[in-house]
C-alpha positions in Angstrom: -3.3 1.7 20.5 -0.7 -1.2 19.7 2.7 0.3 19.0 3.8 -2.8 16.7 7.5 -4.2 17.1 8.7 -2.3 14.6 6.1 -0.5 13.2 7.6 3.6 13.4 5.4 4.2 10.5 2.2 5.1 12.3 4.0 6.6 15.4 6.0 8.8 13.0 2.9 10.1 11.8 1.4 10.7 14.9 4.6 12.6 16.0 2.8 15.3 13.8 -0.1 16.0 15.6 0.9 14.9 19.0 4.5 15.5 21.5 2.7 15.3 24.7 2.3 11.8 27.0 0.1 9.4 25.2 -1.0 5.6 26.6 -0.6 2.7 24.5 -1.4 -0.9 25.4 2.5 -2.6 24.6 2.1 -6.6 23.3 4.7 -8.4 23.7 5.5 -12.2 23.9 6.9 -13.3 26.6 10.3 -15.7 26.0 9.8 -17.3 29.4 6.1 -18.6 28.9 5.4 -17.8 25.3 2.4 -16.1 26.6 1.0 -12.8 25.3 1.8 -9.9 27.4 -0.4 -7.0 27.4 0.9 -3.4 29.6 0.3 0.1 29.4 2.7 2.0 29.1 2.6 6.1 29.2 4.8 7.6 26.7 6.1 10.6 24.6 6.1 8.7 21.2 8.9 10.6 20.2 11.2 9.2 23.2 10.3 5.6 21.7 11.3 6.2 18.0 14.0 7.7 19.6 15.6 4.8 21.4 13.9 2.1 18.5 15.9 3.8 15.6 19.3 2.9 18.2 22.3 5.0 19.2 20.9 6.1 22.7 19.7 3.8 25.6 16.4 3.2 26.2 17.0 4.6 30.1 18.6 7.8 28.8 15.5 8.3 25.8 12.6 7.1 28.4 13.8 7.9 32.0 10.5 8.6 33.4 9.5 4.8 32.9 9.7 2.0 35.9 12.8 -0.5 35.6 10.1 -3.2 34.9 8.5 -0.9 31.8 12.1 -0.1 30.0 12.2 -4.5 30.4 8.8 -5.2 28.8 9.7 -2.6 26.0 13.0 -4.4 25.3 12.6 -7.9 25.8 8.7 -9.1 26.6 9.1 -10.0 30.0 7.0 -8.6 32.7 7.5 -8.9 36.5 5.0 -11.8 36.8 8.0 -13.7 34.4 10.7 -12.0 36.6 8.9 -13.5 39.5 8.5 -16.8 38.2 12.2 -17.0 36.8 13.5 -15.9 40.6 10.9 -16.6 43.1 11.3 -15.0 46.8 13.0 -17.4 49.0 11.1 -17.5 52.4 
């Protein structure tokens, strides 16, 4: 399932048949190659239309996601961009 950008309609109706963990595949565009991004991502849906309706921090509503998840949820980047905008130095 595609949660949409801002599409709480469906989750909202899901909240009432489902508060457990649930995977959804998360597309995003990426700003640094304009490339379609694709995770999943294992979530409460009721944590995410907690932090998308605002007034609490997506690290305090989702703290069981990675660093890199909370990033593709806000902003479309994965680590592949991350690793391309600050390569390793040898």
């Amino acid at each position: 399932m595609v949660i949409p950008k801002l599409g709480l309609k469906k989750l909202r109706m899901e909240l009432r048949y489902n508060n457990s963990m649930q995977k959804y595949e998360i597309e995003k565009t990426s700003p640094v190659t304009g490339r379609v991004n694709i995770m999943e991502i294992e979530m409460n849906p009721n944590d995410y239309v907690r932090w998308k309706k605002g007034g609490v921090n997506i690290q305090d509503a989702l703290p069981y996601l990675s660093a890199d998840e909370r990033e593709f949820l806000i902003s479309g980047v994965s680590p592949e961009d991350w690793n391309q905008l600050y390569p390793e130095s040898v």
